[in-house]
N, C-alpha and C positions, 0 to 999 in steps of 0.2 A: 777632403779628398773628392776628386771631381767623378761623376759616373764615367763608366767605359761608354765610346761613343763608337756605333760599325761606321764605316762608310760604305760598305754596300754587304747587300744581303748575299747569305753562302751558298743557295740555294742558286741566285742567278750573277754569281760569281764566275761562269762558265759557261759557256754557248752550249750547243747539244751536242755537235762534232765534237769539243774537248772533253765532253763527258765520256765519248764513247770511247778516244784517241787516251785518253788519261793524260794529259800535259798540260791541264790547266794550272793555271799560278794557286796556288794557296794562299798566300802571302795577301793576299785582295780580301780574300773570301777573311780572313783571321786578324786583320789589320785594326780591327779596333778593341782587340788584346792589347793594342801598345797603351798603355796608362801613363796620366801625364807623371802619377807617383804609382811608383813599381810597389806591390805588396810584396812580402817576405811568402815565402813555398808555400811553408804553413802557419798561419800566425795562432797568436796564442787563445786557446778555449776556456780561457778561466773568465774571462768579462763576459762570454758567448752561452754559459751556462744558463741565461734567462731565455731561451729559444720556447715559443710559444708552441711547436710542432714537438718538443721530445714527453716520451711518453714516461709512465713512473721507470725511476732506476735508471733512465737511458742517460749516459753522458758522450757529450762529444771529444771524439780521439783527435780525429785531425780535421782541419778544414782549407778547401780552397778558391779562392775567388775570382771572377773572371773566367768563368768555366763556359764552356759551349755542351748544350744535347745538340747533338749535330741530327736527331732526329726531330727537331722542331727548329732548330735553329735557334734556339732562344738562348740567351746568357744569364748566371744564376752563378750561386753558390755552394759548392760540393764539399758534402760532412759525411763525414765517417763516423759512426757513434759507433756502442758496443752492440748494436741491433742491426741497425740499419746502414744504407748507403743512401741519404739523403739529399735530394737536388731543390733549391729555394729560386722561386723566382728573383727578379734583380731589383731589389726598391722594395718590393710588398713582403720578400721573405713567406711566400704562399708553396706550398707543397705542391711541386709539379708529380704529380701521380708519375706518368710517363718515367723520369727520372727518379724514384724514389722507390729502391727495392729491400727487402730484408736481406741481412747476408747470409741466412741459411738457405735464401732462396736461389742462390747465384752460382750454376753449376760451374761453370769459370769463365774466366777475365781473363784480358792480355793487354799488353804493349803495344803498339803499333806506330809506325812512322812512316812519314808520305815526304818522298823526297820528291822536292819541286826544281823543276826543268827553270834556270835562268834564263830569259830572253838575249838574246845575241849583242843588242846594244850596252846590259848589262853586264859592268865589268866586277862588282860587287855578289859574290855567293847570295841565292836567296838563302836561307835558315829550314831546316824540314819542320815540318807540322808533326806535333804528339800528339795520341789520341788512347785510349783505354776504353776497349770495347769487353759489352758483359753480358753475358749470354744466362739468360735463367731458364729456370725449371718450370716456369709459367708463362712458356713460350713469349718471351720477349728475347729481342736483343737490342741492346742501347748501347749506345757511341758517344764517350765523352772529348771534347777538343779542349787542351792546355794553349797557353802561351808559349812562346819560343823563350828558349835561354832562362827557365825558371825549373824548381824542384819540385814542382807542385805538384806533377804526373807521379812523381818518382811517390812523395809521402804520402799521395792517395792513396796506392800501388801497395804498398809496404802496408800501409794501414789495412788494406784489402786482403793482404797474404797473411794479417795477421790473426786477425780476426774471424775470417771466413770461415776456415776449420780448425776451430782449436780440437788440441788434442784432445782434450778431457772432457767430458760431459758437461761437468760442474763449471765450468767457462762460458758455457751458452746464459746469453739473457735471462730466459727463462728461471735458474736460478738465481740469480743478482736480481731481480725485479719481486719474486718471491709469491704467494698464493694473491698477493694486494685483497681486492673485496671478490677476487674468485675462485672460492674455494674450495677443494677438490673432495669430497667421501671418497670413502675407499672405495674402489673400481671391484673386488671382490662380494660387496652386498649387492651390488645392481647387477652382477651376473647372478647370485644365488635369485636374486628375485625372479629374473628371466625365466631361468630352470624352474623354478617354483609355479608359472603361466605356462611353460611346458605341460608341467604336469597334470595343470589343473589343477595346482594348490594356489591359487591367486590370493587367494587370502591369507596366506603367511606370508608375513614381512621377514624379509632374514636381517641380522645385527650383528656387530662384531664380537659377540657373546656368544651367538648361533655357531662362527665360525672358529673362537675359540675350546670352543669345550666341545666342536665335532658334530654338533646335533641339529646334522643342514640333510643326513644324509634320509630324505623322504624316498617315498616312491610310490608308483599307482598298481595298477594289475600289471601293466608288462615292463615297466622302465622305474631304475631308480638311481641316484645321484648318489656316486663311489667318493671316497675321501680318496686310495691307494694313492694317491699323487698329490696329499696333501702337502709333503714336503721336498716335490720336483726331482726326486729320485728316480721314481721310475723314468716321464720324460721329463725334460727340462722347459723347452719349449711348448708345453702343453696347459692348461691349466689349472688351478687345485683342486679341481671337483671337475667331475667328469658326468655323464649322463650313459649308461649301458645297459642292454637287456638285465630284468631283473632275475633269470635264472643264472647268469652267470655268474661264479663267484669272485673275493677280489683275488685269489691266486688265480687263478683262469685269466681275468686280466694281464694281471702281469705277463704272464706266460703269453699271450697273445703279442702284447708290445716288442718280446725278443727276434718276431718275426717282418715285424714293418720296421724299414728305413729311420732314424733318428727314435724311434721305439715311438711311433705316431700310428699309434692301435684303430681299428675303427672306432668313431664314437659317434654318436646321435649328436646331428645339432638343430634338426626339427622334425616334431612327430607329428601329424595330421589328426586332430582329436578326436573326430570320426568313424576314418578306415582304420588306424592305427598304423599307416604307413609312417615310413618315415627317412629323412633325406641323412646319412653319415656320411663322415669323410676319416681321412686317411694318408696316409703317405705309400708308398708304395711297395707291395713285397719284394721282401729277398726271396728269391726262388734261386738264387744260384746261378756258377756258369755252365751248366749243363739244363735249367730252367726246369729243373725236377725235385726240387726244396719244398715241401710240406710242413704243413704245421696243421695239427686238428684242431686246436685250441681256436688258431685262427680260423679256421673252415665253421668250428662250431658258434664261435662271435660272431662270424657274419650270416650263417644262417639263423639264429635269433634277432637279425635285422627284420627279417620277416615272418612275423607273426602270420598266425593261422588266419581264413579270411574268416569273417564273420557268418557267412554263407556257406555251412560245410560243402554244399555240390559244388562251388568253384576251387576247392582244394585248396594248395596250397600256393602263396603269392608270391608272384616275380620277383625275382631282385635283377638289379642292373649294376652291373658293375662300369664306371663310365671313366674310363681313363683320357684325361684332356690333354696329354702328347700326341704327336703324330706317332703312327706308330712305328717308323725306322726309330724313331725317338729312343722308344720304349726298349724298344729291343738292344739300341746303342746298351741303354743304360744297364745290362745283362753284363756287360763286360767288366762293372763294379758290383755286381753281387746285385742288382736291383732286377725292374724289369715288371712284369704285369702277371696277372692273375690267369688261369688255365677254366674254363668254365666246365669242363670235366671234375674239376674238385671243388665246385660250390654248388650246393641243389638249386636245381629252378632258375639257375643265372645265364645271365648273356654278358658280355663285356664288350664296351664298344668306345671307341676314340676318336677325340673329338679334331685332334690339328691343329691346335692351338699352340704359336711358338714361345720358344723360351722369353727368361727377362732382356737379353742378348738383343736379340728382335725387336723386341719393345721399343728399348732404350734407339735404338739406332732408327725406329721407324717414325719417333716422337722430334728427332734429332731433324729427321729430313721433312717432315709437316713444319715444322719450328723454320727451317731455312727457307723454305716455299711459301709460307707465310710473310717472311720479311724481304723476298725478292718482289710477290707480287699482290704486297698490299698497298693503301692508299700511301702510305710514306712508308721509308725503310733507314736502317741502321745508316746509310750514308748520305740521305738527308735530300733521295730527289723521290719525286712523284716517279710512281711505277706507269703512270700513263704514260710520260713523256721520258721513260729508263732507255726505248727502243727504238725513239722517234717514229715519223710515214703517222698513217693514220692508226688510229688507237681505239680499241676495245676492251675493256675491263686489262688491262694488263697489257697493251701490245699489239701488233699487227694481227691478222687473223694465223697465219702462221705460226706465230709466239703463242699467243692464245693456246691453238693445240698442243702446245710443247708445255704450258703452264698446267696446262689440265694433264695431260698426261705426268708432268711431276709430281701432283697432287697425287695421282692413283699409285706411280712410285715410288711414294712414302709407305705405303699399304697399312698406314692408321688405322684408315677406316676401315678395313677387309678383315686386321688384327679385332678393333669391335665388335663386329660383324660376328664373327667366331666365337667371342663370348656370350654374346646374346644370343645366335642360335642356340648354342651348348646350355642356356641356361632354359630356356623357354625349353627344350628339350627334356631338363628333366621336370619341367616343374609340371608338364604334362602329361608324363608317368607318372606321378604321384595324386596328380589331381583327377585323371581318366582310367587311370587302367587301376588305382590304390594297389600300385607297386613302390617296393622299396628302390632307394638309389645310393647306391654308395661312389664315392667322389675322389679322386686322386689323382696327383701328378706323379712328381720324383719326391720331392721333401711334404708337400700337401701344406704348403703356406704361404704360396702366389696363386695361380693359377688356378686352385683348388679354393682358397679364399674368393676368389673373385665370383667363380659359379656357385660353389656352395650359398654368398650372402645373395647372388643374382636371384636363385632360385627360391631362398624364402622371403625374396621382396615380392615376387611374382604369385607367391601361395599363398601368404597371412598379410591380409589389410594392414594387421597392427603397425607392422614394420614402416608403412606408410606416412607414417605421422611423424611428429619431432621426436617425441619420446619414443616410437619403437624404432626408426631408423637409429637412433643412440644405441640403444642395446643392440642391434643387429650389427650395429659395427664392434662394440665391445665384445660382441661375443664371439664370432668371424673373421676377426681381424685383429683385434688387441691379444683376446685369451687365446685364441688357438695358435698363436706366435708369429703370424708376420712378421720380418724383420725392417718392420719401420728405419732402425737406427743402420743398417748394410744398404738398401732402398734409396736410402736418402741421402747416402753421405756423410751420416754424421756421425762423432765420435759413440762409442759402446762402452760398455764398464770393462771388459776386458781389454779393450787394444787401443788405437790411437786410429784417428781414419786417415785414409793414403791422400795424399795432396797432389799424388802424380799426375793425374787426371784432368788437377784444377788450373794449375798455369800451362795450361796444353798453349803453347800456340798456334793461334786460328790461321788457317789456310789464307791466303791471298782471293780463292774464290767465293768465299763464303762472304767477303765483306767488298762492294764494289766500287772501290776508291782508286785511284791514280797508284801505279806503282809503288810499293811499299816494302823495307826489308825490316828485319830484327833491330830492334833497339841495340845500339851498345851501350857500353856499362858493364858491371859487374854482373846484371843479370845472366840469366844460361837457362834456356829453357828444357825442361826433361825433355826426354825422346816418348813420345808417346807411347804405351803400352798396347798390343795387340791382344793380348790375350784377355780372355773373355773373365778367365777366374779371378782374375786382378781388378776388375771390376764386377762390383756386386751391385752398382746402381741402375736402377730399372722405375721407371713410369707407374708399378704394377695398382697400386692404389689410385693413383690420376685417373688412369685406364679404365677401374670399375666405376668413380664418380661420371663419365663418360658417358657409359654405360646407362647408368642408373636417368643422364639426360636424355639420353634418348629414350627412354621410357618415358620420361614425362613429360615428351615431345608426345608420345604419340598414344596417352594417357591422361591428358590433361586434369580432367574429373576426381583422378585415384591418388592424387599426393596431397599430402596439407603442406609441405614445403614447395618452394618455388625455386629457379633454376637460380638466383639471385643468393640465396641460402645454399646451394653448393660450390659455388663459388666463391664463396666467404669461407667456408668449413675449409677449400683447399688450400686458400690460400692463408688461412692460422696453418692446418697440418705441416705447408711447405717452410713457412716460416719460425718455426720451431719458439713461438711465443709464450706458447702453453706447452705442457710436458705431458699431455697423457698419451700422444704418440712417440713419444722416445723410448730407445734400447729396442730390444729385439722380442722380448716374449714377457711374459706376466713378473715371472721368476726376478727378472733382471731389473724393473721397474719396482719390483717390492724391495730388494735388495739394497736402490739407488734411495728408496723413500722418495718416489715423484711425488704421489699423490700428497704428501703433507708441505715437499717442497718450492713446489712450482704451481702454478696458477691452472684452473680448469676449464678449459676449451668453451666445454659444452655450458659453464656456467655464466661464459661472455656472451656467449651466443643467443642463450635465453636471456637476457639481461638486455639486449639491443631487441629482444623484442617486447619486452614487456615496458618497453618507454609508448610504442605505439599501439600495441594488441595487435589484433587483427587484423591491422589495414599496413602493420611492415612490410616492409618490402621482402622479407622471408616469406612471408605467409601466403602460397598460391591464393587468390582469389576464385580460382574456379572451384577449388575441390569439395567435393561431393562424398559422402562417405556412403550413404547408400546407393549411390549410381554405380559405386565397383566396392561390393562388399564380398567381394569370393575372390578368389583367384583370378590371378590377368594371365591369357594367355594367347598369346601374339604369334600369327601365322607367321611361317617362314614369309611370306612374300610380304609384310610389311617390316620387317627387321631388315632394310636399309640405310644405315646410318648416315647421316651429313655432318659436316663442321656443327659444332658446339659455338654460336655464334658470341656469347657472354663469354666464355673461356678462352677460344681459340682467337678471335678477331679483333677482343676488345684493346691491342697495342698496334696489330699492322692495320687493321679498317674500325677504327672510333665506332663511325657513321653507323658502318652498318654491322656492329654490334650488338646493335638496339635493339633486338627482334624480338623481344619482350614488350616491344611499345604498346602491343596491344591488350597487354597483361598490365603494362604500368597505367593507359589508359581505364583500362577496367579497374584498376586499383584505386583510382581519383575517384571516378565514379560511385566505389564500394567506401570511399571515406566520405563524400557526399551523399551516398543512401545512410551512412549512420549516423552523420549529424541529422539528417533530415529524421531518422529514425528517435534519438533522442530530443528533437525536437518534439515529435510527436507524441514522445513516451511523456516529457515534461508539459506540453498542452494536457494530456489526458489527466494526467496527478494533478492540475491545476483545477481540470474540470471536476476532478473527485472531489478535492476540497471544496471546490465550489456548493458542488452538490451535497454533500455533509453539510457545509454552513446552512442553506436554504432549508435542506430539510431542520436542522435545529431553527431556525427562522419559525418554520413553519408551524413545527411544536410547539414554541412559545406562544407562538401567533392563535393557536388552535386552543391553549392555556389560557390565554388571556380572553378570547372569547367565549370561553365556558366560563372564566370569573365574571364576564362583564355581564352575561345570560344570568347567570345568579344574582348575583347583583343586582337586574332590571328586574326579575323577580322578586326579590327583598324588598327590592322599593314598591315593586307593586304591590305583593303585599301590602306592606306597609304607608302604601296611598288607600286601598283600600277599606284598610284598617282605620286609617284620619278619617276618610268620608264619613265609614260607620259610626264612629265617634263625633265627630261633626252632626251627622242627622239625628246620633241620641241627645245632645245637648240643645241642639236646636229645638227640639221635640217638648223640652221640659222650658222653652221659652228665654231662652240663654242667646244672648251675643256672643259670635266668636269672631277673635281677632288676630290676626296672624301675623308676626311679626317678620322682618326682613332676616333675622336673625337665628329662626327656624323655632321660636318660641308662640305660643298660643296664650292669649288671653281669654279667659271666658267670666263674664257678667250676667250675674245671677240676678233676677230680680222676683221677686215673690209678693204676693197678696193674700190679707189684709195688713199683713205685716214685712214691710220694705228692709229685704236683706242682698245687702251688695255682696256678690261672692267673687271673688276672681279667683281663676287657676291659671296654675300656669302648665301647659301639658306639652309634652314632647313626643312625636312617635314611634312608640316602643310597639312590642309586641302584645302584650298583654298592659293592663290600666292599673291602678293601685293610688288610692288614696294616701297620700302622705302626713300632711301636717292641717287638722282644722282648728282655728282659733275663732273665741267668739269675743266681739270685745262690746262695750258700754254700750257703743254708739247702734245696738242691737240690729247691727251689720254682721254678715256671715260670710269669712273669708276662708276659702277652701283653695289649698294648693292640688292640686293633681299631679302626678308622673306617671311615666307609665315605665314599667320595667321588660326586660327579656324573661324567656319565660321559665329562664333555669335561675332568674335570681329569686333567692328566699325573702317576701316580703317581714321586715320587724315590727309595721303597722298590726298591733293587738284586732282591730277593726277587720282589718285586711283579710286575718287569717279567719276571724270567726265569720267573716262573711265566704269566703272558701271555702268553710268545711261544714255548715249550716243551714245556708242560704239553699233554699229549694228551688230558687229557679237559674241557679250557678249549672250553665252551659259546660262541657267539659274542656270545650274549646279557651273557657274562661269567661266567655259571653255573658250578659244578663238578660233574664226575658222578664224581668221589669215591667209593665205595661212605661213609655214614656220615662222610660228609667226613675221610677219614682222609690227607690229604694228604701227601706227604712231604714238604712243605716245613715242616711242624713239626714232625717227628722227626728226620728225615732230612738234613735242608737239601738237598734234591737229591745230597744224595751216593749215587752210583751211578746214579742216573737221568739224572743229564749222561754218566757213561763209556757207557753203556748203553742210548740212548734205544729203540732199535728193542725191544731185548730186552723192555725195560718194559712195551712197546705188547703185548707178546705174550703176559705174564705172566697169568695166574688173575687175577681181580680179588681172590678168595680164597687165594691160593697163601700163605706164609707170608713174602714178602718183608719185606714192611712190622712183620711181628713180629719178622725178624732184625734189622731196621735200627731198631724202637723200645729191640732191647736193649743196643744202642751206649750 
């Protein structure tokens, strides 16, 4: 099968006048769709199951070939798996990002057909051009182009409506792919732990043991953790443990809940360790339609929000009651039994509101950012440069004219003004609590958008901890999972009770929204719904996108105080959006125990540390600036720097790549900070090299230092023992003896005597001490005497030896003899008369002529 071949590019398929006229041919622009061999719509997926891009579990549904992103203009192959909407380059089969979205992320898609104008000489119909444009939730919109006279649009299409919203929970990815190697603990011990650093019991770990048998419920002096909602009776959407003044009891609770909206009581969701202020939240009283509904219960819950101050002269401490509706809002919501608090029936309170719009708002103001992004970014969903959308001369988007009309779009999206609002309202309170050590209680209508977003705002802004991977985790589980967001209403996607509405999802798109050459409805059996108006029919809303938002501009304009990086939120929203993992699915705690997420579906946060601990420190998660003791307190950001701009990672990175990048100097610092650790382990392994060096040298040195105290003794011994030979030497000499030294380290000594000639030889060695060995006298009346000499610990067996040792009077102690001339009698003599005689001996001349009477025996 031969490759598809264009013959001219789509892009400049069309002059600028026909872009603007819309009458350009398509039929040019799409013309190398004609294959010399036609593929079948969809061909079959069972030989295609070796696809090197599907992930575990994912199989592919439909596929089609010869497909155009008409926003790069590139041709590729388009798969529908049970996850994704897949787009593959053409030859390499490379995952074109751009093309390649999850299907829970795809708020909706449509049909679209471009009827092309025949030229007048032509007598032959051109054929219209099919296209399938898909709008997500991660502000993209991409534009797929089919071939003419094939079903290909049609089974993507079908595959698209099928897939996108299934009706059942249990249909999503997430469970078909299953926990794989991420896998989930239960989301209830990492909130008890939470409450437990609350408390300042950090040193108890909670267990699924803890939470079985009930014995989680601690407490300090003013606050303790309630089971009464252990089994979602009281509220539903709330969750199993709760955190409330410790004078209140749990019937007092209860009784409080009958008076807030969905029975959404105040509760503590951070206390200041401190001042003992502390930040609750809430859903909104019923006061009635006459706005005269009391409750003491409740009047008395929320005044045990505020502890006594520490300082009795400062009395007793504010509370604030901060309602984030505008307030016709508030007041509307009086005509269903809701409405807001009367600061006449709470002590010491003020109530104030913040103007923050509904999910309504949101959704419709993320909608029109999202279109403003794809009219005047560097490329857009129909595939021309926004430079050259308006022709004349050009500036980021357009004539100077256009220009202001772009910028003012941008401001008429009111995104940024919607942020704006929650970050004021949040640094708002988190400045009552941090300056004035006042209480703040938190509420909208239901108190799980709106009230979610400032509530987690304000204890990012209070407690470091939250800062970091680990306590931004808990901050969202505990702010956002347990206190019941409805992720699964939010998102779109199906709930354990119902089925989600599809009405929404095959909208089709305006003609203005996409700027292509005249275009009507596909025919066919399709039928597009009429779009819905009404606001209650749709419950999807941005509200979570919105707070990560949020949370970048903070660390836009806090660099030092995050251990994550804007790189790491962007990732986190785009699993949340993608519904890959389950620990954001269903709507509240309740419903997710009920579904068995946590044992069934894979855990978010356990991929997400898993992608960092391939690299440590130097991921791309991991801010490289942050500082923990540069912002170890509370951040709190004047109104005049809470300006927000585009989120340039999130918002830019599908309509401007380029300038996307605005991390570069973070991603530069980040080389940088992987080349200070290698250099750093570098260093670390020179110094360990040097250690052992230095250990060796020193053991070198020991030995060294060993060996020359042996060789010092040693030149001792010998000297010794030279001068012990000499001494011996000049007593032999003395008595008229030759001595004769052999090469062999043996001594001969030649005796010669008169009047009678006696030949002695010894043989002596030098020892320490001398000792006579062996004398033999033979015929030839020659006198042969061997000598040794021994050390001084050996015991001589010479008879002679020893009586001259223990007799001998002129026996030196050293061993010595003082002899005159060593004339001993024990060689002439044998001690004969010097035993009968001893005293006499002692007394004798050293010269008297004894020793020549007894030599002439």
């Amino acid at each position: 099968m031969s490759a598809p071949r264009r013959s001219t590019s789509l892009r400049d398929s069309f002059s600028d006048s026909e872009r603007m006229e819309g009458t350009g041919s398509w039929d040019d622009a799409l013309d190398w769709f004609k294959l010399e061999v036609q593929h079948p719509a969809s061909s079959s997926v069972s030989h295609h199951a070796n696809y090197k891009c599907l992930l575990e579990a994912e199989r592919v549904l439909v596929e089609g070939r010869g497909v155009v992103l008409v926003n790069t203009d590139g041709a590729g192959t388009l798969l529908v798996t049970n996850f994704r909407l897949i787009f593959l380059s053409e030859g390499t089969e490379n995952i074109i990002a751009l093309g390649t979205i999850p299907l829970a992320t795809i708020e909706k898609f449509s049909k679209m057909v471009v009827k092309n104008q025949s030229a007048p000489r032509h007598s032959e119909r051109t054929p219209s051009q099919r296209f399938l444009q898909v709008i997500g939730k991660d502000m993209r919109i991409i534009v797929f182009g089919f071939r003419p006279k094939t079903k290909q649009r049609r089974a993507i299409y079908d595959g698209l409506l099928r897939c996108t919203k299934p009706s059942r929970l249990w249909d999503l990815y997430a469970f078909s792919c299953g926990p794989f190697k991420f896998t989930n603990a239960n989301p209830k011990v990492r909130l008890l732990n939470e409450y437990f650093r609350l408390l300042g019991k950090g040193i108890c770990r909670a267990s699924m043991d803890m939470i079985d048998n009930g014995s989680y419920t601690m407490s300090n002096e003013l606050w303790r953790i309630c089971n009464v909602n252990s089994n979602y009776l009281m509220c539903p959407s709330y969750p199993f443990a709760l955190i409330v003044p410790k004078s209140i009891s749990d019937e007092e609770v209860i009784q409080a809940s009958n008076f807030r909206s969905k029975g959404r009581l105040p509760i503590v969701s951070w206390c200041h360790p401190e001042s003992g202020a502390v930040l609750a939240r809430s859903s909104q009283p019923l006061v009635g339609l006459m706005m005269n509904m009391r409750s003491n219960t409740d009047e008395k819950l929320v005044a045990e929000l505020c502890p006594q101050l520490g300082d009795e002269k400062k009395g007793q401490r504010k509370l604030y009651i901060a309602d984030a509706r505008p307030r016709k809002n508030a007041l509307a919501n009086v005509a269903m039994g809701g409405g807001s608090e009367s600061s006449s029936n709470y002590l010491q309170s003020e109530v104030v509101f913040f103007g923050i719009d509904n999910i309504h708002a949101m959704r419709e103001s993320l909608s029109r950012l999202r279109d403003y992004l794809d009219a005047h970014g560097t490329t857009s969903s129909d595939g021309t440069l926004s430079l050259l959308r308006h022709g004349g001369w050009t500036w980021g988007g357009g004539n100077l004219s256009n220009m202001s009309a772009s910028v003012s779009t941008l401001g008429d999206s009111g995104w940024l003004i919607h942020v704006q609002s929650v970050l004021a309202g949040s640094a708002w309170i988190a400045a009552r609590v941090a300056l004035e050590s006042a209480s703040v209680l938190v509420h909208c209508s239901d108190g799980w958008d709106r009230t979610s977003q400032l509530v987690a705002l304000a204890n990012l802004l209070l407690d470091p901890y939250y800062r970091t991977f680990t306590g931004f985790q808990a901050l969202i589980e505990k702010d956002w999972l347990a206190f019941g967001h409805p992720f699964a209403e939010r998102g779109g996607m199906p709930t354990v009770s119902g089925s989600s509405d599809r009405s929404d999802l095959c909208r089709q798109s305006s003609v203005g929204s996409f700027s292509l050459p005249p275009m009507r409805p596909s025919s066919g059996s399709f039928s597009p719904p009429t779009p819905s108006s009404s606001h209650a029919q749709n419950q999807q809303s941005p509200i979570f996108l919105q707070w990560i938002d949020c949370v970048s501009q903070l660390l836009r304009m806090y660099p030092f105080a995050f251990e994550f990086s804007s790189a790491f939120l962007v990732d986190l929203l785009d699993c949340v959006l993608s519904c890959r993992f389950g620990n954001f699915f269903c709507n509240s705690e309740k419903e997710r125990q009920q579904v068995g997420i946590s044992e069934a579906c894979g855990c978010l946060w356990a991929y997400l540390a898993d992608l960092r601990s391939s690299e440590g420190r130097s991921h791309v998660h991991c801010n490289p600036f942050y500082s923990p003791l540069k912002h170890n307190g509370p951040l709190l950001p004047p109104a005049a720097a809470l300006a927000p701009t585009l989120w340039p990672q999130f918002h830019l990175r599908w309509a401007c790549p380029s300038e996307a990048q605005a991390g570069e100097l973070e991603a530069q610092c980040r080389i940088m900070s992987i080349k200070f650790s290698k250099l750093q382990e570098a260093k670390e392994g020179a110094e360990k090299k040097a250690k052992e060096t230095e250990i060796v040298v020193e053991s070198l040195s020991a030995e060294l230092r060993n060996e020359k105290q042996r060789s010092s003794s040693a030149m001792a011994l010998a000297k010794r023992a030279s001068m012990e030979t000499a001494a011996i030497k000049r007593a032999i000499q003395s008595l008229g003896c030759k001595v004769h030294y052999a090469s062999g380290g043996d001594t001969t000594v030649d005796i010669e005597t008169s009047p009678v000639k006696i030949s002695q030889k010894s043989v002596f060695s030098p020892f320490t001490r001398e000792s006579v060995g062996i004398v033999q006298h033979e015929d030839k009346s020659d006198l042969s005497v061997s000598i040794s000499v021994a050390a001084d610990d050996v015991v001589s067996n010479n008879p002679f030896g020893r009586v001259c040792d223990t007799l001998c009077p002129l026996r030196t102690r050293d061993g010595g003899c003082r002899w005159p001339d060593a004339g001993c009698a024990q060689l002439a003599s044998q001690f004969i008369g010097v035993k009968a005689d001893y005293e006499a001996l002692d007394s004798l001349s050293i010269y008297e002529g004894y020793f020549k009477t007894v030599s002439t025996l």
